[in-house]
C-alpha positions in Angstrom: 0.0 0.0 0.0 1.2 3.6 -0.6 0.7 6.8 1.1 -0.6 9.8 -0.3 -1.0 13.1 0.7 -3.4 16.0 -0.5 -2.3 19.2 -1.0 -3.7 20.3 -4.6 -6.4 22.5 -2.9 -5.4 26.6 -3.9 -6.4 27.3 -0.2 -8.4 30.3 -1.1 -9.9 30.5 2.1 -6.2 30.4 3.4 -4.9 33.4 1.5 -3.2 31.1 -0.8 -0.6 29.9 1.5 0.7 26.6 1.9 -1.4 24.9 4.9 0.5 21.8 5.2 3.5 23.7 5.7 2.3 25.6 8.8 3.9 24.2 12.1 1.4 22.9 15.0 2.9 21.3 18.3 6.6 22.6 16.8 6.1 20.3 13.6 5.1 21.0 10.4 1.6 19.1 9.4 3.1 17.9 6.4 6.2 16.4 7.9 3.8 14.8 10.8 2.0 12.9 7.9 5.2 11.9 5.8 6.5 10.8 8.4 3.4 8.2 10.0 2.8 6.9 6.4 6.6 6.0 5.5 7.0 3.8 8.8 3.3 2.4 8.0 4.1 1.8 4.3 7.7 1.3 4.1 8.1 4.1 1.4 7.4 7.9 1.4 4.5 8.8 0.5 3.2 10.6 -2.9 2.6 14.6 -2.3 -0.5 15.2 -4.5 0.2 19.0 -5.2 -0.6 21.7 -8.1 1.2 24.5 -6.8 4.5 25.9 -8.0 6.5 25.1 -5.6 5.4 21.5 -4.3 9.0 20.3 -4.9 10.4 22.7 -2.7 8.1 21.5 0.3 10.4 18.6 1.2 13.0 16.3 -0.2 12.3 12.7 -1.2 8.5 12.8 -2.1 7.3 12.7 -5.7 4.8 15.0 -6.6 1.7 14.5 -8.8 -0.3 17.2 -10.5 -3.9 16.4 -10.8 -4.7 14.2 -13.8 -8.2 16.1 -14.0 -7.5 20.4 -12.9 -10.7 22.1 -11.4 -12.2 18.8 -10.0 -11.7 20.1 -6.5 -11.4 17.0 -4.1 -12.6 14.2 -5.7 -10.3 15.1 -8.5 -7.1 15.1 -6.1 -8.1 11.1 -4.6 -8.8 10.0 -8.6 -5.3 11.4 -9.0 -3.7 9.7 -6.0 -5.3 6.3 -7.1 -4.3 6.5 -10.6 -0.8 7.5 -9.4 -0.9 4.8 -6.6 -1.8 2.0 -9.1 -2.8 -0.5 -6.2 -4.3 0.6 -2.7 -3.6 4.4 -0.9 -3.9 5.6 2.3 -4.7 9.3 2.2 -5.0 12.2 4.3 -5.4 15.7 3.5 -2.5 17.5 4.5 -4.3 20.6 6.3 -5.3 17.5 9.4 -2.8 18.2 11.7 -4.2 15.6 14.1 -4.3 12.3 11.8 -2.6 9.6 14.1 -0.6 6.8 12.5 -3.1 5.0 14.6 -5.7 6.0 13.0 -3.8 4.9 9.9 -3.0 2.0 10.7 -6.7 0.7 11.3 -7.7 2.0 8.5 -5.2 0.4 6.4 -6.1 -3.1 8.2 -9.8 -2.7 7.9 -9.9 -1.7 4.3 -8.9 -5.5 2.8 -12.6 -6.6 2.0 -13.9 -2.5 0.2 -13.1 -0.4 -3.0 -13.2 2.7 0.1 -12.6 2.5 3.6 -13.4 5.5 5.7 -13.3 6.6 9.1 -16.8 6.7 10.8 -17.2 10.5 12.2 -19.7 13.1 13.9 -19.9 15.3 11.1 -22.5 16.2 8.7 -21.8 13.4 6.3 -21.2 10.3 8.8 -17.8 9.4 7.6 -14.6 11.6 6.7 -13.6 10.7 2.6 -10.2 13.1 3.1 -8.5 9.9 5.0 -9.2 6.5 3.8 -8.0 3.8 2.3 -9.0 3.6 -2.0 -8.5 1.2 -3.9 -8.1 1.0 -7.4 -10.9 -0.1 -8.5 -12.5 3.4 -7.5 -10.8 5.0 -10.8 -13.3 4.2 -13.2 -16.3 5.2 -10.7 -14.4 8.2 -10.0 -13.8 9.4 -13.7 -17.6 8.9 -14.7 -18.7 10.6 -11.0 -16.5 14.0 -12.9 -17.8 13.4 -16.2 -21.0 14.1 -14.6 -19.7 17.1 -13.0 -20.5 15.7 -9.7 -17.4 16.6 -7.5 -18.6 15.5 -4.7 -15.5 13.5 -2.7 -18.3 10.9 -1.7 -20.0 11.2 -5.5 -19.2 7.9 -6.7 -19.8 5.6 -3.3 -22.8 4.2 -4.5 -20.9 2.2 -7.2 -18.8 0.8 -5.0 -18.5 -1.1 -1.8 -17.7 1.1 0.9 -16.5 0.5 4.2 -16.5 2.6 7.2 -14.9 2.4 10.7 -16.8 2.3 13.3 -17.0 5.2 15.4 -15.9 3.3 18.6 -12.8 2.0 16.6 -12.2 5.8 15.6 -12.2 7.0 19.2 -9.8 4.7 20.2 -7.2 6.9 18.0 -8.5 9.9 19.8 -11.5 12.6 19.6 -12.9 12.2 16.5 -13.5 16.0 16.3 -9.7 16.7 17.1 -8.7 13.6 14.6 -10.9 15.5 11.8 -10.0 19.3 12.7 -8.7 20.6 9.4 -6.9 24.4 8.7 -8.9 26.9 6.2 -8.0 30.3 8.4 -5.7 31.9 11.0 -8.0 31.3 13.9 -8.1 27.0 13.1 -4.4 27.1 13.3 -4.6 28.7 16.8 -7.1 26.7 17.7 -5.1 23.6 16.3 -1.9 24.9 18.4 -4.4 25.2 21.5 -5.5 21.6 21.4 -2.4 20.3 20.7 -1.2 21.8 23.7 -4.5 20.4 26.1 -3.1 17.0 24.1 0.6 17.3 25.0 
């Protein structure tokens, strides 16, 4: 199985910066997440990245431009299982918290599904921006953007999906801390506050 990072986003909401590359509890969120995929996978992970600079970020990581531009998320975990070619375990990079424990369950649960996914508390039951995908979704995932549905969960119904149940998901931590992802200023000090409750 390989790793795979998201980062392809333009983090509008961000001011175009880099989220992954923000620090929270001293360490950079991208390094955090290269760093629990490579001991869980044996190999560093892919860095699936449109901007500029993506090769700059960190040494030893190949980055992938999306094979589809302008497909928001869905587009970025079609390009991560195309560029896999087998299973991927993904995380967006702007989830500071993602354990490797987390990964790790995933990753063992996901044998018998096309998608395995974290049960969570959020509006949609499950979080799709870490998983497990195989490749089998690709085809599923290229018709769901032919449609112009870009929903990251547009495609599940043609597939069998597999979630982790919530009681599984705690045991990694608080699901809401687990999930807690960067779009401003004020959810990177409120990341940097809860890691510090955690520490």
């Amino acid at each position: 199985m390989r790793g795979a990072i998201l980062a392809g986003g333009h983090a509008t909401r961000y001011g175009g910066k880099p989220k992954g590359l923000e620090r929270v509890g001293g360490e950079r969120i991208l390094d955090r997440l290269v760093e629990a995929m490579t001991r869980l996978t044996g190999i560093a992970p892919l860095l699936i990245a449109n901007h500029r600079d993506a090769g700059t970020w960190r040494g030893g990581l190949t980055v992938v431009r999306d094979v589809r531009p302008d497909c928001g998320t869905l587009g970025g975990i079609l390009t991560a299982v195309a560029a896999a070619e087998g299973p991927v375990v993904l995380a967006a990079w702007d989830m500071p918290f993602v354990t490797e424990g987390l990964l790790e369950a995933l990753m063992e649960g996901s044998a018998n599904y096309d998608v395995f996914l974290p049960a969570s508390e959020g509006r949609r039951g499950m979080e799709p921006l870490c998983g497990v995908y195989q490749a089998s979704c690709k085809e599923p995932i290229e018709r769901a953007l032919d449609a112009e549905d870009y929903r990251a969960i547009a495609f599940h119904e043609h597939v069998r999906v597999g979630i982790l149940p919530i009681e599984a998901v705690r045991a990694c931590g608080d699901p809401a801390t687990l999930f807690f992802n960067i779009n401003s200023a004020g959810d990177l000090a409120e990341a940097e506050t809860r890691w510090q409750t955690l520490a």
